[in-house]
N, C-alpha and C positions, 0 to 999 in steps of 0.2 A: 504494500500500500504506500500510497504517497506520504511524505514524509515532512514539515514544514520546516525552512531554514528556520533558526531558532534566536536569530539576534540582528542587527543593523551590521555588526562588525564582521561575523561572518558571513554575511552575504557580498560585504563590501571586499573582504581580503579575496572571497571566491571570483568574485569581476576582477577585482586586480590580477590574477594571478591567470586565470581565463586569456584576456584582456594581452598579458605580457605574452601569451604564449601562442593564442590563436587574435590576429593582428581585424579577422572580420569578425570578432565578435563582440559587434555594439554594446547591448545590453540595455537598448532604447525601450523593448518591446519590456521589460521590467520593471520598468519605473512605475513609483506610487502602487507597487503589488506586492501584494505577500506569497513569496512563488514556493513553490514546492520540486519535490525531487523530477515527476513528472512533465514540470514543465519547461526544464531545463534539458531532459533526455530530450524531448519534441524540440526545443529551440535549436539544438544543434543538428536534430534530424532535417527542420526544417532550413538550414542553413549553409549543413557543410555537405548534403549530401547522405546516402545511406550509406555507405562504404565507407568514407572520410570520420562521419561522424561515430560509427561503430570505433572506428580506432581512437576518437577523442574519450570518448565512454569508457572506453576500457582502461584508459590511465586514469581515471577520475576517481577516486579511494571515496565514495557517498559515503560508506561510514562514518571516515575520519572527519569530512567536511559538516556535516548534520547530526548523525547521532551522537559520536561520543565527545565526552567533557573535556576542558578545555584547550588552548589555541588551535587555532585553525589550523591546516598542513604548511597552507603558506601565508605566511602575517603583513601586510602593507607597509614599507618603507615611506614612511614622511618626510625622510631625511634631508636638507637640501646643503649645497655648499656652506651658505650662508650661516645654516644652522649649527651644522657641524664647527664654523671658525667660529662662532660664541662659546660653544664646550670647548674647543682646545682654548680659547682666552679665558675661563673659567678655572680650566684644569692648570692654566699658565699662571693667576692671580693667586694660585692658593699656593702653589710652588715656589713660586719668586717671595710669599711673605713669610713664609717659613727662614725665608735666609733678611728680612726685612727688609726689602725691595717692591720697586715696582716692575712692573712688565713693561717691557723697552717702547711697548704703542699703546698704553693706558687708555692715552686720550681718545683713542678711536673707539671707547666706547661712547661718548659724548656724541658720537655722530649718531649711533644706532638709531635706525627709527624705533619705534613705541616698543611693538611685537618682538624685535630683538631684546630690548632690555628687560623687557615681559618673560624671556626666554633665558636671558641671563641670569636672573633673581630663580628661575626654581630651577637652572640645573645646580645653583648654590643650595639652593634650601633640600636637594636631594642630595648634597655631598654633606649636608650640615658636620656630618661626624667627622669631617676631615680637618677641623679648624675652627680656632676658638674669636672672640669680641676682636682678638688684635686686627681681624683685618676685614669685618666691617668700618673699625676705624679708619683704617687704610683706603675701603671703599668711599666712607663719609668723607671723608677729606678729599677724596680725587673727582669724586662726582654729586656734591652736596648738593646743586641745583637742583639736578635731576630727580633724587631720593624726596627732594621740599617741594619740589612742582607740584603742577596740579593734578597729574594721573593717577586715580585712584585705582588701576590695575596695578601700576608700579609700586605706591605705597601702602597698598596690601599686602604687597609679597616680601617687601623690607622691612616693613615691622613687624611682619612675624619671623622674620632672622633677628629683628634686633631682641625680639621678647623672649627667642630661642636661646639665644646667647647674652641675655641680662645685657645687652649694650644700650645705658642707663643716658647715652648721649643724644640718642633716638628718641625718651619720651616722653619729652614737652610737645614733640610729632606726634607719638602716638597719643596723647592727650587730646592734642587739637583735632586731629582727623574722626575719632570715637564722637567727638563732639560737635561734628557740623556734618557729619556724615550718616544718613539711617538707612542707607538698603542693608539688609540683613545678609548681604552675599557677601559685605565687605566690613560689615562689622562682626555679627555670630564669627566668624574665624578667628578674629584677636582675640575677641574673650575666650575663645577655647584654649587658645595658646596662653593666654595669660592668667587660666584654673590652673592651669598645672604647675606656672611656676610663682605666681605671687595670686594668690587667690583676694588678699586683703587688697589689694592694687583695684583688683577687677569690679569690688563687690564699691567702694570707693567711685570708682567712674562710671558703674554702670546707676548706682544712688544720685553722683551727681548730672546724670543724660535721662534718670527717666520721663521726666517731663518731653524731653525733647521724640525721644521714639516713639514709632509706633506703637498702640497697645500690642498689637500681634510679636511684634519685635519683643515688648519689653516681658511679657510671657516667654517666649522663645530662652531668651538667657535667663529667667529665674529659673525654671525648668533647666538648663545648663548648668547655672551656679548653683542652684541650689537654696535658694531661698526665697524669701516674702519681701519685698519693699513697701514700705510704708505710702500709701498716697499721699 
């Protein structure tokens, strides 16, 4: 019996890898559907041929791709130049402050547009284990503008390095931002980062914003923190 792909991601790695491998096959006739094993044996039948498609069929493992649990047989590469020279400048920043240095083109990250620095900030916050407060300092100081500007994707993802690494120079920032800022997508994350490691901080600013949040928000973190605030 026909069998339902079973997520967005595996359908999407299964076009990608389709896609990479047989050059006519669109995948136009898919869209906005929820397609199943059958419909897929038929697209290639109707496409490549009975002969051509029998031989696409037979290298196609449906098990691995639909039934069983997890990654796909083959996973979509995001990866681009670009992206990759922000990890090795990453992997270069945390190398060079170990010896108390900078990285010999610093500045070139002050060019990155948004999405790169967007990009910078969590491949640090996924190395976090590799390196302590010294070199957000190091950070603060080489690109201060950019961490105080006004993108509230970028100083999401900074101040919860700086609340991760107690870097105490960050939060009169993280102060202000908690405080003029209420989508719940950019606030609930610092309070969670900042239960864990100063709870008195958090119960503090979140007493002094309740007025200002949402009620749905200010539920959201007492349910988080853990407690009642007074109206």
């Amino acid at each position: 019996s026909a069998k339902v792909c079973n997520s967005c991601a595996q359908g999407y790695s299964f076009f990608f890898s389709s896609r990479r491998r047989h050059t006519r096959c669109s995948g136009v006739s898919w869209a906005r559907r929820c397609v199943q094993e059958t419909d897929l044996r038929q697209y290639f039948h109707d496409h490549f041929g009975q002969i051509e498609a029998d031989v696409i069929l037979k290298n196609i493992d449906f098990d691995a791709w639909i039934r069983r649990p997890g990654y796909p047989p083959v996973r979509a590469n995001f990866t681009t130049p670009k992206s990759q020279e922000v990890t090795q400048f990453v992997e270069q920043y945390i190398e060079f402050n170990k010896q108390d240095k900078n990285p010999s083109q610093f500045k070139k990250f002050n060019k990155y547009e948004t999405y790169l620095k967007v990009w910078f900030l969590e491949e640090l916050l996924d190395r976090e284990h590799l390196f302590d407060a010294s070199l957000l300092e190091r950070l603060h100081r080489n690109h201060k503008d950019t961490f105080n500007g006004e993108n509230a994707e970028i100083k999401l993802r900074w101040l919860k390095l700086a609340i991760k690494k107690n870097y105490e120079e960050a939060f009169p920032l993280l102060k202000e931002f908690l405080g003029i800022t209420g989508r719940l997508k950019y606030i609930k994350p610092l309070y969670n980062e900042l239960k864990k490691v100063n709870i008195g901080l958090a119960l503090k600013l979140l007493k002094e914003n309740q007025n200002f949040y949402h009620p749905i928000l200010n539920e959201q973190l007492k349910k988080l923190l853990g407690v009642e605030l007074p109206q």
